[in-house]
DRENDO-1510 file (C-alpha; in Angstrom, 1 decimal, always signed):
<recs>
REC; n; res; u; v; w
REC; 1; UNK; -54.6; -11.1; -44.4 .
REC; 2; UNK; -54.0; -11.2; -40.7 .
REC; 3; UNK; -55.7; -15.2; -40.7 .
REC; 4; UNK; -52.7; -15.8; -43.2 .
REC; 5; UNK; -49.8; -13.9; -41.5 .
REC; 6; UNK; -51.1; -15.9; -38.2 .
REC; 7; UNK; -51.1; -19.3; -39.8 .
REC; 8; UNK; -47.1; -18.3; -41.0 .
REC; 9; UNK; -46.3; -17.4; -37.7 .
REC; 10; UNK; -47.8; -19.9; -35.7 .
REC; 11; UNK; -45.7; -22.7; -37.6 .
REC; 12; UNK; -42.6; -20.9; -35.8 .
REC; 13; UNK; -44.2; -19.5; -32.8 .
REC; 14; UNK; -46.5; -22.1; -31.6 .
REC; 15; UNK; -50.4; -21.9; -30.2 .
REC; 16; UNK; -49.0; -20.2; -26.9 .
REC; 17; UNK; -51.5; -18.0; -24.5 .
REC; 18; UNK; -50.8; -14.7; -26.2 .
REC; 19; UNK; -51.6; -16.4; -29.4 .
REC; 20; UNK; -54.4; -17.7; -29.0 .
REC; 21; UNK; -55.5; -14.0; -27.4 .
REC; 22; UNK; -54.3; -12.6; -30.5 .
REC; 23; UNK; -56.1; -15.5; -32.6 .
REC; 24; UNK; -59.6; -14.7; -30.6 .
REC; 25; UNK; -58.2; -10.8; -30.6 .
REC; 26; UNK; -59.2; -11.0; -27.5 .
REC; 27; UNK; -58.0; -7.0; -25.5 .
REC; 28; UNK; -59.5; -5.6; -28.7 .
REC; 29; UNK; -63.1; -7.0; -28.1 .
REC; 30; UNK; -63.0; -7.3; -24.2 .
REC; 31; UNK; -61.9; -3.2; -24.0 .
REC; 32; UNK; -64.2; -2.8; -26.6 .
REC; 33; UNK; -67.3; -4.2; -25.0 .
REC; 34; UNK; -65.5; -3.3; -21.3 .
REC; 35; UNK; -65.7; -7.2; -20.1 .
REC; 36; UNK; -63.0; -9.2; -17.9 .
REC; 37; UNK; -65.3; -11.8; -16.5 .
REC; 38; UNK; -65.7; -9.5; -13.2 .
REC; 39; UNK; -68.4; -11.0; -10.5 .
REC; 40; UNK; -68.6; -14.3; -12.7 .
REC; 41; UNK; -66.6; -17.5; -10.5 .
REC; 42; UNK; -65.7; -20.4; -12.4 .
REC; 43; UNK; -65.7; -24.0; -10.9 .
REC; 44; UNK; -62.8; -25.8; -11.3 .
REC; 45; UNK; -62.5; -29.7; -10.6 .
REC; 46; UNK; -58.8; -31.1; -11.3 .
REC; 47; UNK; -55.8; -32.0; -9.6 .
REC; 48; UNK; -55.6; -28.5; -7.7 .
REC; 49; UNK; -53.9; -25.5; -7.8 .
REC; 50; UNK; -50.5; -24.1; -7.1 .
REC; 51; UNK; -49.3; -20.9; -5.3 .
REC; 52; UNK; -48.0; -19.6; -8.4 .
REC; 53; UNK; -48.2; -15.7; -8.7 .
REC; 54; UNK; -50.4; -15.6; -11.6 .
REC; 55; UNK; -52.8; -17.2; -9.8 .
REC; 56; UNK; -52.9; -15.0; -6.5 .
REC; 57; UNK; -56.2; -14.3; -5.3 .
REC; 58; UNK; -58.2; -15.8; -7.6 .
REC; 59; UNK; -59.2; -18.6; -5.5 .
REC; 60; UNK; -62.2; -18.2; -3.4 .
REC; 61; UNK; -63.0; -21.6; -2.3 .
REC; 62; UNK; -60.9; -24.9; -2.0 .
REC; 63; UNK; -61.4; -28.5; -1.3 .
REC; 64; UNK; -59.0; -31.2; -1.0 .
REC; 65; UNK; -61.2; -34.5; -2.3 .
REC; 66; UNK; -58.3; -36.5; -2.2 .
REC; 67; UNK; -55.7; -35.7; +0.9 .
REC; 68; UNK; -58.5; -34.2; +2.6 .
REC; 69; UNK; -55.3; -31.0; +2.9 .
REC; 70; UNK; -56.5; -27.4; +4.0 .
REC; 71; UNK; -54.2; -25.4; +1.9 .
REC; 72; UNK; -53.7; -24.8; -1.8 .
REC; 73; UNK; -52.1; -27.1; -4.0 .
REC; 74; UNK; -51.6; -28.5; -6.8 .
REC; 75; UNK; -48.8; -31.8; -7.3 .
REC; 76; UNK; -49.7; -32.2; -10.9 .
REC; 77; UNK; -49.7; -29.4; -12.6 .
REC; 78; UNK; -53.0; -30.0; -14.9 .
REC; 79; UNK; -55.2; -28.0; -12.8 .
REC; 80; UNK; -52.7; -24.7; -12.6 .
REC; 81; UNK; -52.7; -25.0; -16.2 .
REC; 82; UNK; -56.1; -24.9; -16.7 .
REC; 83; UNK; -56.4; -22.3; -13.3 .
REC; 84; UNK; -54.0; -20.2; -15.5 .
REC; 85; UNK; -55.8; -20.7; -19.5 .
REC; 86; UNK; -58.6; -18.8; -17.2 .
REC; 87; UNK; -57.6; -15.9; -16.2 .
REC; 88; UNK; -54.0; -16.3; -15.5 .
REC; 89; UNK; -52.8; -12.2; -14.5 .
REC; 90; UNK; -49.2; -12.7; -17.0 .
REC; 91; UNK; -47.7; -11.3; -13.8 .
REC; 92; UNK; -44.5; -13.1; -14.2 .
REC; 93; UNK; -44.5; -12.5; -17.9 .
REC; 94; UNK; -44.7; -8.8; -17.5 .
REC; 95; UNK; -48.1; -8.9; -19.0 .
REC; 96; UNK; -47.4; -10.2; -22.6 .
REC; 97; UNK; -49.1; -13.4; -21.0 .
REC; 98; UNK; -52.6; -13.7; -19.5 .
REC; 99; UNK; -55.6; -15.7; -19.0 .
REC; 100; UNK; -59.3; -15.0; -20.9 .
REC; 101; UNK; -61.0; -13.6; -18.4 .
REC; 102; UNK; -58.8; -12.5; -15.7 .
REC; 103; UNK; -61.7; -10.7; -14.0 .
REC; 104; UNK; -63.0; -14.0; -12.4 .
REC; 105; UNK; -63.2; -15.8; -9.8 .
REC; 106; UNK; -62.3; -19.5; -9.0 .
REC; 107; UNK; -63.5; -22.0; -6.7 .
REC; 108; UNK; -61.3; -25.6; -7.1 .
REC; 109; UNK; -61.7; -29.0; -6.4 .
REC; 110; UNK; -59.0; -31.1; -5.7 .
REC; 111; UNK; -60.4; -34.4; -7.3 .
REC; 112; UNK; -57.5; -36.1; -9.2 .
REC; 113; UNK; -54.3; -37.2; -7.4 .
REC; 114; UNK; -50.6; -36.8; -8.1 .
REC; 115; UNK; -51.1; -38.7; -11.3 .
REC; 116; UNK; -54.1; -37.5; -13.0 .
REC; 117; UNK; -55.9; -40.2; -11.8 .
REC; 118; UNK; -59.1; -39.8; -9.3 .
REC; 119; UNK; -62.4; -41.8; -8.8 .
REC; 120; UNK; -66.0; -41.1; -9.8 .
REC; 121; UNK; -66.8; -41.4; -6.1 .
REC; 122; UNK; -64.2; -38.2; -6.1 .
REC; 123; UNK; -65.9; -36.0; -8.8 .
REC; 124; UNK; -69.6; -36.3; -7.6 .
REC; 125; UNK; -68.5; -35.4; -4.2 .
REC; 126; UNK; -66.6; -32.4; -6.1 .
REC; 127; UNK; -69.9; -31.3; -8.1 .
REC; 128; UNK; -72.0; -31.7; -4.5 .
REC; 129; UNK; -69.7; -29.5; -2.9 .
REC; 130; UNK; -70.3; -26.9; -5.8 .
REC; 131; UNK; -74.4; -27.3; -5.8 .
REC; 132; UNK; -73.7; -26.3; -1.9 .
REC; 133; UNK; -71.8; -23.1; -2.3 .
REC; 134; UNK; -73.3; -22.1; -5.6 .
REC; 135; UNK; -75.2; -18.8; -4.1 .
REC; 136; UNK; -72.5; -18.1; -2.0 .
REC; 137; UNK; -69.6; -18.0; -4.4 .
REC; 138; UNK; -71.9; -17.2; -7.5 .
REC; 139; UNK; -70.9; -20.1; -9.2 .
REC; 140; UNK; -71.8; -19.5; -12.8 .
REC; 141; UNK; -69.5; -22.4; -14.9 .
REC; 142; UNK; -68.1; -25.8; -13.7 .
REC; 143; UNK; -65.0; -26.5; -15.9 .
REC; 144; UNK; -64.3; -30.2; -16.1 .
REC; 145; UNK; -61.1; -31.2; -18.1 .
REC; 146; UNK; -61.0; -34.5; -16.7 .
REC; 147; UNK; -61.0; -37.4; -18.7 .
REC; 148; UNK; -62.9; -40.8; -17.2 .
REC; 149; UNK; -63.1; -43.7; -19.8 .
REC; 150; UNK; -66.6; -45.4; -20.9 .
REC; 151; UNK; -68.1; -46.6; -16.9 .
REC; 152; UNK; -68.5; -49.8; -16.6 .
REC; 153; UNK; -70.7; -49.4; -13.7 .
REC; 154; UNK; -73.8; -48.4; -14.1 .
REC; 155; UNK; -75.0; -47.2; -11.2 .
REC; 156; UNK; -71.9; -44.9; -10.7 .
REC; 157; UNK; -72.3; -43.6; -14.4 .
REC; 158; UNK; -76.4; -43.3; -13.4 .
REC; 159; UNK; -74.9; -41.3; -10.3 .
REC; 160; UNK; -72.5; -39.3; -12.1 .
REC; 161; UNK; -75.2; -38.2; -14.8 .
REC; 162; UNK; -77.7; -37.3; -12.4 .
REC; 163; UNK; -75.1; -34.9; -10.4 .
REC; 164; UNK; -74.2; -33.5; -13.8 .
REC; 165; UNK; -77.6; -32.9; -14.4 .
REC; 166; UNK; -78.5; -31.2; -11.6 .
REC; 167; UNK; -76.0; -28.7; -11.6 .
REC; 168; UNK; -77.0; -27.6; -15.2 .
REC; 169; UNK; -81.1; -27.9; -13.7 .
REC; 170; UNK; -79.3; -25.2; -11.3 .
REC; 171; UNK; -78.8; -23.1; -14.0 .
REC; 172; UNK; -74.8; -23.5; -14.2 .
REC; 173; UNK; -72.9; -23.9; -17.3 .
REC; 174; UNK; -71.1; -27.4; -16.9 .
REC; 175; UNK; -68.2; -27.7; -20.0 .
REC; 176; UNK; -66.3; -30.6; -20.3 .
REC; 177; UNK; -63.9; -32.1; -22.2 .
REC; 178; UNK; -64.3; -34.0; -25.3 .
REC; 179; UNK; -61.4; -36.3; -25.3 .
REC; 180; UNK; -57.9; -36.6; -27.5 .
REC; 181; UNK; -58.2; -40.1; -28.5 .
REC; 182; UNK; -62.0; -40.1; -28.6 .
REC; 183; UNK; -62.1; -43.9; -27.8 .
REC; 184; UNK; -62.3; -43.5; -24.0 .
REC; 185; UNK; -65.7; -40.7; -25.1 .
REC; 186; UNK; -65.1; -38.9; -21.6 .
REC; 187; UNK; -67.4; -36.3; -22.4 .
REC; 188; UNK; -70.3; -38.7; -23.0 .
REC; 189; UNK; -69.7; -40.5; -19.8 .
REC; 190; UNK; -69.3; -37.5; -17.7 .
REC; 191; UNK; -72.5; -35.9; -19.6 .
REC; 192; UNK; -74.8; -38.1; -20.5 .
REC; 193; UNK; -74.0; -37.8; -24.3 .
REC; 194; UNK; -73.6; -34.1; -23.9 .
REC; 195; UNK; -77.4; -32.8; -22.6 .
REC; 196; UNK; -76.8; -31.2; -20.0 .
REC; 197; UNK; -72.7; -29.6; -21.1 .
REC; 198; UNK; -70.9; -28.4; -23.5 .
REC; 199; UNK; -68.6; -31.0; -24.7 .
REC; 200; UNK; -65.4; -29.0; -25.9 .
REC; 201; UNK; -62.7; -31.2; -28.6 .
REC; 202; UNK; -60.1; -29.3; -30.2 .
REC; 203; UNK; -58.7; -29.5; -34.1 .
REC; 204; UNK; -56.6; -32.0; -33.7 .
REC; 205; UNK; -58.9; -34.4; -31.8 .
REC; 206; UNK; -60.2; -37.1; -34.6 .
REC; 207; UNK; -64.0; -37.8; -34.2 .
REC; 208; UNK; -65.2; -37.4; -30.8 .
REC; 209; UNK; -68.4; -35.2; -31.5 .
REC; 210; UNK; -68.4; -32.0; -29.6 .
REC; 211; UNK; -70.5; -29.5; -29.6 .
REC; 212; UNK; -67.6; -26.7; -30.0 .
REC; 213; UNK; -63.7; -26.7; -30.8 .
REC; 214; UNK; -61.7; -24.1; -29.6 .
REC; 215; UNK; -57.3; -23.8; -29.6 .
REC; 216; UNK; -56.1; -27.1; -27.7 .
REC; 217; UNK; -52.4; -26.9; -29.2 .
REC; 218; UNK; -49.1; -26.0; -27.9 .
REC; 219; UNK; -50.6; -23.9; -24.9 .
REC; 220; UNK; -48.4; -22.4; -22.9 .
REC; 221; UNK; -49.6; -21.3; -18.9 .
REC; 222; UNK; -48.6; -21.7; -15.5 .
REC; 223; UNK; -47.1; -24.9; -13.9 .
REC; 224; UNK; -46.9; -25.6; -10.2 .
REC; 225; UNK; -44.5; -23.4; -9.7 .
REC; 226; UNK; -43.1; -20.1; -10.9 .
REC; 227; UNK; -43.1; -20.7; -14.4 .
REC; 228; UNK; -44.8; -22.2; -17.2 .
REC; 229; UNK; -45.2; -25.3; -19.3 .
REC; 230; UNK; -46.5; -26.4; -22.4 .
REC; 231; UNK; -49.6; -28.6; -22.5 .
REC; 232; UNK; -52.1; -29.7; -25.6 .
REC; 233; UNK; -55.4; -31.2; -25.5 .
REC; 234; UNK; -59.0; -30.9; -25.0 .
REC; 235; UNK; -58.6; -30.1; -21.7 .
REC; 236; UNK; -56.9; -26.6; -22.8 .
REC; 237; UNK; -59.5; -25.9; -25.2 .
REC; 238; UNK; -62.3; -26.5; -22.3 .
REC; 239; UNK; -61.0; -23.7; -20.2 .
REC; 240; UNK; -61.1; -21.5; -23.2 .
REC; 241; UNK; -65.1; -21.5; -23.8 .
REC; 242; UNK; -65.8; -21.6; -20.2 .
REC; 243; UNK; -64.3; -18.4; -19.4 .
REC; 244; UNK; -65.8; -17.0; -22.7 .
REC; 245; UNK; -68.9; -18.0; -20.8 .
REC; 246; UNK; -67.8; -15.9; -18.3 .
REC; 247; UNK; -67.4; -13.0; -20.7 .
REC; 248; UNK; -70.8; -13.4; -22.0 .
REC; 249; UNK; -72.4; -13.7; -18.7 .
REC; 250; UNK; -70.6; -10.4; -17.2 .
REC; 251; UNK; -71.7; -8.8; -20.6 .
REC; 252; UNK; -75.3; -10.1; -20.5 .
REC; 253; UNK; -75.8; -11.2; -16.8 .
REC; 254; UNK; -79.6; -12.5; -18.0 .
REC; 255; UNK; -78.9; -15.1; -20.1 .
REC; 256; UNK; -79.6; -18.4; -18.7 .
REC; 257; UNK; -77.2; -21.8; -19.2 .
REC; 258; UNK; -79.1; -22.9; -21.9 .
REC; 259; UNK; -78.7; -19.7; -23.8 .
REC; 260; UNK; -75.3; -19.1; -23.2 .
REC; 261; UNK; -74.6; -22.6; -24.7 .
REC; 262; UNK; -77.3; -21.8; -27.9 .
REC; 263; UNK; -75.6; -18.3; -28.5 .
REC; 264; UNK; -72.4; -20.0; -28.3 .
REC; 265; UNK; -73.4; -22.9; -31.1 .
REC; 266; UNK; -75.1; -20.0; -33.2 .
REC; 267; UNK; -71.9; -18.1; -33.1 .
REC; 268; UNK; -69.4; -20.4; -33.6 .
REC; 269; UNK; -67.1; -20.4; -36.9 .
REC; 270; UNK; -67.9; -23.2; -39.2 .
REC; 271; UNK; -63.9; -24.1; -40.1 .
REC; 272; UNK; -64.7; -27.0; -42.4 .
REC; 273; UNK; -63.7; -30.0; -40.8 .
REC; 274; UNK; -66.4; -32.5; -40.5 .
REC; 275; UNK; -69.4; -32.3; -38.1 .
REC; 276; UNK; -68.3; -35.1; -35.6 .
REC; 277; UNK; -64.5; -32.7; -35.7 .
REC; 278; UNK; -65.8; -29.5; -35.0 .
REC; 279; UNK; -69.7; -29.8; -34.0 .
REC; 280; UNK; -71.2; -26.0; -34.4 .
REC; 281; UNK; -67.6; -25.1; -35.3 .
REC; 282; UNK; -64.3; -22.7; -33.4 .
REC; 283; UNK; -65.8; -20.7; -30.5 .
REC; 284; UNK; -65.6; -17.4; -31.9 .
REC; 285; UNK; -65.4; -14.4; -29.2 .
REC; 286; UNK; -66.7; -11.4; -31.2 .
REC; 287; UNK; -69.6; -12.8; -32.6 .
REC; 288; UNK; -70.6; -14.3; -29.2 .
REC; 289; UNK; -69.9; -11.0; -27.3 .
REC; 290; UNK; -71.3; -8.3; -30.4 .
</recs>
């Protein structure tokens, strides 16, 4: 009954933040099992991050890969959103709006430029800098909703993979994005084919093989200012299942990367779309955390 009364409403209301909370019913099972993400920190390589009040004092660590810039910012907006699908505090929503885990921690990489764009050069330098303050920040999860189309250089791609590859050797959790499109297969460049991440599509997506789905539509979180905007994609849904990860991890601080992305496979709702749609199926936050 309440999967049917949420269908009805969401073809008037939208996939916004709080609905997707109320989709994963999210307070009940965090309150339940006492999680917020606390002492977990989350990676975050975008286009930045704004000042926006949501986001104040999540941000442990900073680095400007593009304008080389000491302060926070973000003149995109893509990373904020992301920043805020996190654990966004619904401060200027007077709470009806907040991120998954707003217990975390983030440390951001300022990889892509005023117009989404960025080089590989940019994000291996971003995922070095990570490897380098992973004890010190407890960097758990690298979040990477950045798309990069099939390389045409090897030895960048062969550079790229390797730097993926050692972060998740390090025992992080690297989730990436699976695409929108799914001709451009950013996930499978940036991964390798996916060994050592969790490639993250969403419903909507068409056939670009992930390993999970998760909501991607209509998300509503913070922009570079005060407010907030609407965005849809895989890069939404990504966010999602990394601060999951975060929940898990607070929950069950033991678990290693690989078993945080096996429990997540083994829990995940099989919604009937074909394998190459929805891989091991719709992250699903009680069974994962119960």
């Amino acid at each position: 009954m309440r999967f049917f009364f949420y269908i009805l409403l969401k073809k008037y209301v939208g996939c916004e933040m709080d609905r997707v909370c109320w989709e994963m019913d999210l307070q009940k099972i965090c309150d339940e099992v006492g999680v917020t993400g606390s002492g977990i920190t989350i990676a975050v390589l975008d286009t930045g991050i704004s000042g926006h009040p949501d986001l104040k004092g999540k941000v442990s660590a900073f680095r400007d890969f593009i304008e080389k810039k000491r302060h926070l910012y973000d003149d995109n907006g893509h990373g904020s959103h992301i920043a805020g699908i996190i654990c966004g505090s619904g401060q200027m929503s007077g709470g009806k709006y907040r991120g998954i885990a707003p217990g975390v921690s983030l440390v951001v990489g300022k990889v892509l430029d005023r117009a989404g764009g960025g080089r590989v050069d940019y994000t291996i330098e971003g995922l070095e800098w990570i490897l380098d303050i992973q004890k010190e920040h407890n960097i758990r999860i690298v979040n990477l909703s950045i798309g990069i189309a099939d390389l045409k250089d090897e030895r960048k791609k062969s550079a790229l993979e390797k730097t993926i590859a050692k972060c998740w050797d390090r025992g992080i959790l690297v989730v990436t994005a699976a695409g929108n499109n799914c001709k451009e297969y950013q996930a499978k460049a940036l991964s390798g084919n996916g060994g050592n991440s969790i490639i993250v599509g969403t419903r909507l997506a068409g056939p670009c093989n992930p390993d999970l789905i998760a909501p991607g539509e209509n998300i509503i979180s913070c922009d570079t200012k005060r407010g907030y905007t609407r965005k849809s994609g895989s890069s939404m849904a990504t966010p999602i299942v990394s601060a999951c990860g975060a929940l898990l991890w607070e929950k069950e601080p033991q678990l290693t990367n690989v078993q945080v992305k096996e429990k997540m496979k083994a829990t995940a709702q099989d919604i009937k779309l074909p394998w190459y749609v929805q891989g091991w199926g719709m992250i699903n936050l009680r069974k994962l955390l119960t």
